[in-house]
N, C-alpha and C positions, 0 to 999 in steps of 0.2 A: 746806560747813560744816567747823567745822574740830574736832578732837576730843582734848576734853581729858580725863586720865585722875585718877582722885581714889581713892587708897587711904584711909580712917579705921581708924585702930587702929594703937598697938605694934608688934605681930606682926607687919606687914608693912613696917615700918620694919627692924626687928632679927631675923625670921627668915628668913635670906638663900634659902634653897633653897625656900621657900613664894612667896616672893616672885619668884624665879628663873621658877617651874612656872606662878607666872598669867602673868609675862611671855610666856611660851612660849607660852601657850595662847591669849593674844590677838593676839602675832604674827602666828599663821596663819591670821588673819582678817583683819588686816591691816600693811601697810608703813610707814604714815607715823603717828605721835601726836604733837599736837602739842604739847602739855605734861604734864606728868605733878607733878602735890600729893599731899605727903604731910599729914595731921592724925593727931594725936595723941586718943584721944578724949576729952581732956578742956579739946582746945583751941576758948575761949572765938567764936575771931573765925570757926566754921565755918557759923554760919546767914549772916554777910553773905558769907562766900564761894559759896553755895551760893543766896541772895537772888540774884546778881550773874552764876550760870550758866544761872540757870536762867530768867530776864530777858533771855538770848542769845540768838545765832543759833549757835550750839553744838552738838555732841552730846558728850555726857557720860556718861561710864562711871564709875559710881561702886563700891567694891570693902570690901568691911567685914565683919564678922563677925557671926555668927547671933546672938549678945549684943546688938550694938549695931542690925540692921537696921531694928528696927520703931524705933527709935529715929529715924534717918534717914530712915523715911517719914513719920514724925509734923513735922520741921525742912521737911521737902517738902511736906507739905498744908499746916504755917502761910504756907509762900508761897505757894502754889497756891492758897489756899481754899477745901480739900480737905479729905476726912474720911479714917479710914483704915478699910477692912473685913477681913473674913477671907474670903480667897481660895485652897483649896489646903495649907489648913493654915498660910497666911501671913498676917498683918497687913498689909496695901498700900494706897497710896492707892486712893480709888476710879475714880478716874479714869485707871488703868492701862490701858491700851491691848491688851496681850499680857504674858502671865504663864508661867513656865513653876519647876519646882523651883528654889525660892532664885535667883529672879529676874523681874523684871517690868521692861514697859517704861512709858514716861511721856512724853507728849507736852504739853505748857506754850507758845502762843503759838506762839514759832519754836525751841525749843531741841526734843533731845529726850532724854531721859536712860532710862541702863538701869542699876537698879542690882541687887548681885548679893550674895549672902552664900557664905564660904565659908572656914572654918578650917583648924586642920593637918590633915594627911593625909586631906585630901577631896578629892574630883574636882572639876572647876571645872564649876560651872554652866553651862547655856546662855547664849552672847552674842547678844542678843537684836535689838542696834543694826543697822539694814543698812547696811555698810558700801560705798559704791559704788568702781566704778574709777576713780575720778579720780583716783588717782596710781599710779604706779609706783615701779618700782626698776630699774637695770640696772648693768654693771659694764663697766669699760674699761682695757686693759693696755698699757703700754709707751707710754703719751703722756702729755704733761703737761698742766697745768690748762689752758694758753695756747692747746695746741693741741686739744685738744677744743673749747672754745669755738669756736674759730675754725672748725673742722670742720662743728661739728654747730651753732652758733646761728640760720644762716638756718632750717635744716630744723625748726627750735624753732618760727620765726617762723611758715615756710608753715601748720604742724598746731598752730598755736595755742595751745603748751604751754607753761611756767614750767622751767627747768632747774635744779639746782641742782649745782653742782659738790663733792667732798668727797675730800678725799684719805685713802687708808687707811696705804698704805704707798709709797715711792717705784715708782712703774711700775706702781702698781693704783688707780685712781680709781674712784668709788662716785656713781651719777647717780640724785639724786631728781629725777623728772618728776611737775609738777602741771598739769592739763589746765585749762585757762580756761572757760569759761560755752563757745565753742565748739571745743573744742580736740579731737583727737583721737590718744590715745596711743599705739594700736596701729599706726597708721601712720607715726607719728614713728618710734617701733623699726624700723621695719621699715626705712623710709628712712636713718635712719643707720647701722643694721647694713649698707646697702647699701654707704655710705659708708666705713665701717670695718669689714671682713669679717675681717681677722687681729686684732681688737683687741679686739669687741665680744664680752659675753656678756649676749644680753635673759634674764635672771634675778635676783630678788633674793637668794638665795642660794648662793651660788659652789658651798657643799660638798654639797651636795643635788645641784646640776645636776653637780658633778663624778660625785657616785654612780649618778647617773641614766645619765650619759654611758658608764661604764664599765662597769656592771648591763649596758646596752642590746650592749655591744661582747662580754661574757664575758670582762672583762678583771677581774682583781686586784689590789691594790697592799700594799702592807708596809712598817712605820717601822720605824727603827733611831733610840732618842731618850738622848740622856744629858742637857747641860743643861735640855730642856723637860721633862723628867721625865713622861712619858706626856701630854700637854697636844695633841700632833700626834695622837692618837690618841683623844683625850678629843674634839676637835672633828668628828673623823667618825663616830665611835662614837651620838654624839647626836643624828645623822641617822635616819630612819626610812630602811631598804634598806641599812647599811651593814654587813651581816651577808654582802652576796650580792657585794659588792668585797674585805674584807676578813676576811680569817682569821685574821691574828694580827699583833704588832709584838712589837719587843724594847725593854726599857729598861736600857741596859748602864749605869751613872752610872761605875764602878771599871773602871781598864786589864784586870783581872784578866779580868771578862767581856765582854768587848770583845773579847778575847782565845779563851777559851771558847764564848763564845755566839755570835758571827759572823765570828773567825777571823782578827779584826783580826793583823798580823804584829805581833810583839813587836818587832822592829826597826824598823818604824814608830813604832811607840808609842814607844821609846826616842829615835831620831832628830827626828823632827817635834813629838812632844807629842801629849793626845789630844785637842787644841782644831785642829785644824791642816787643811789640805785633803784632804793625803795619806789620814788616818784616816776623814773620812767620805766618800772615794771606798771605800774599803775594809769600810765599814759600809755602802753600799748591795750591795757585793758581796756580802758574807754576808748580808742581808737578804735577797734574790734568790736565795742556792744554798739558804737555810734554808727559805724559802715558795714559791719556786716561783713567787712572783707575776711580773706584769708590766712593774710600776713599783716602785721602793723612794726613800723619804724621807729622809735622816738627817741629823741635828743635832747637834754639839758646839760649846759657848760655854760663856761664865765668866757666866754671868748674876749674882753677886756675892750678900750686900753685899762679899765678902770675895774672895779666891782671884786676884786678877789680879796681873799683873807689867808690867814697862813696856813690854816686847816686846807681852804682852797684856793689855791693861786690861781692867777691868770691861768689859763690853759688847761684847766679841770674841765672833763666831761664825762657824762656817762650816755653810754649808747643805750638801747632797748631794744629788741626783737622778740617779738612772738611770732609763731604758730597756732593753729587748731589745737596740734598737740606739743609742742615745744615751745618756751621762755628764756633768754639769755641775756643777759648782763654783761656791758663791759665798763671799765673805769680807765680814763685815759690821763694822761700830763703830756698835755701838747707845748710845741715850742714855735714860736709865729709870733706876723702882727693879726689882729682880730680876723680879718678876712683869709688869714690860710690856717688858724686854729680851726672857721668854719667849716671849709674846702676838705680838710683832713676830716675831721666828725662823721661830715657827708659820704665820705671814701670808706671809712671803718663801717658806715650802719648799712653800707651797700655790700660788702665784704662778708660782713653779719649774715645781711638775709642768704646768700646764695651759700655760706655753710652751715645756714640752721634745717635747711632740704636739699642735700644731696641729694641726692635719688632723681631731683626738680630738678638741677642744675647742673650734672655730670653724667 
């Protein structure tokens, strides 16, 4: 079945960090949604949209506010044929299956719907849909689309499973697996993890399984960020466990602290520039004598609208990674407005770490 997501109201159109915190919180229930409407509540065409799901073979999450919900099960009983009662201090159709605070489920022929109320600064209700394992995620480094296929498509075939290929960044691909009526996915993982042992990682979240992997080893790691402007920092920080990897980063944006705060040489800075290779080997350097960590990250780019020159356009970065015992360097030419030149940088120096220690992370 396949599951479509229906926010009603405003509020989750235009308040971006509400709408941000349910994403989040139904992520981790599940990988795959297969579409996602938004309604306004005052738009007219929402009973035949809602006629037309709930007439599926669907499961349906629907997400709306404590104003509008009895309202939404009142558009639900006129299809259903349904009365609404009070359940728990709620209004619900009667015919709800399971109930729980500001939310109930609803089973209709062959769809099954759960809807849910919930406004700003509340906790998200129970998700009440059982979402099974029919799909996956996993993630694959340094091959291209052409060759994955080719690698991994029989082994798709033998365990019965649907692939789908997606490219994130160059040299990290992103593998949604859908299982068939008889497919199985655990085995598939397993078999082309066999296949690709330096390449593969079975998890849908890279910086989770990075924090996990590193928690598990008592190891640390530390950014050093000027064009991402804390963004390297922002995507593990929002990790659950990244308190026990990391202890702190720096955000140097001016030579001045670059200079202070990690020890960058002024005759670097002078010679090279602070977009330049030299500078961020030398800002994982002082990330490293300043924390103590294991691993350090560091980024400088022109991520624009403004600041490039012809030597260095908009979209010039250079990544950094150390090790204890490894240093790597990359020089990028990105293509974006400023906010996904950052996004990509972020993507490349996470990319970095997890193939500067294999052995760490395969």
């Amino acid at each position: 079945m396949k599951l479509h997501l229906l926010f009603i109201g405003n509020k989750f159109i235009y308040n971006a960090s509400l709408h941000e915190y349910i994403m989040r919180k139904i992520k981790e229930k599940v990988d795959f949604i297969d579409s996602i409407t938004y309604f306004k509540e005052s738009d007219n065409s929402l009973f035949l949209y809602l006629e037309e799901e709930l007439n599926s073979s669907n499961k349906l999450m629907i997400i709306t506010s404590k104003k509008h919900f009895s309202t939404i099960g009142k558009l639900i009983c006129t299809v259903t044929s349904d009365n609404q009662i009070v359940n728990e201090n709620m209004l619900i159709p009667s015919n709800s299956s399971i109930f729980e605070d500001a939310s109930y489920l609803l089973e209709y022929r062959d769809s099954i719907t759960n809807v849910l109320h919930i406004d700003e600064m509340q906790k998200m209700p129970e998700i009440l849909l059982h979402l099974e394992e029919s799909k996956a995620v996993i993630h694959i480094f340094e091959k291209t689309k052409e060759e994955v296929a080719e690698s991994i498509a029989q082994i798709a075939q033998t365990f019965d499973v649907n692939i789908n290929i997606i490219l994130i960044i160059d040299g990290w691909l992103r593998i949604d697996i859908i299982s068939k009526k008889y497919g199985n996915i655990s085995e598939f993982i397993k078999a082309a993890k066999e296949s690709l042992p330096q390449n593969l990682i079975p998890s849908s979240n890279i910086v989770a399984f990075i924090i996990e992997k590193l928690s598990n080893a008592n190891k640390k790691i530390t950014f050093a960020e000027s064009c991402s402007g804390g963004l390297l920092s922002y995507y593990f920080t929002k990790e659950n466990g990244a308190s026990k990897i990391l202890d702190g980063a720096l955000v140097t944006y001016s030579n001045e602290l670059k200079e202070n705060w990690l020890a960058v040489g002024h005759d670097t800075l002078e010679k090279y520039g602070a977009v330049s290779e030299e500078v961020v080997g030398e800002m994982c350097e002082g990330a490293l004598n300043v924390s103590n960590a294991d691993y350090a990250l560091s980024i400088s780019g022109i991520a624009g609208d403004g600041g490039g020159t012809e030597l260095k356009p908009v979209g010039t970065a250079y990544i950094g990674v150390s090790s204890s015992t490894h240093h790597a360097n990359l020089h990028l030419n990105l293509d974006g407005d400023r906010n996904y030149v950052q996004r990509q940088s972020v993507l490349f120096a996470v990319k970095m770490l997890i193939l500067i220690d294999k052995e760490m992370f395969f």
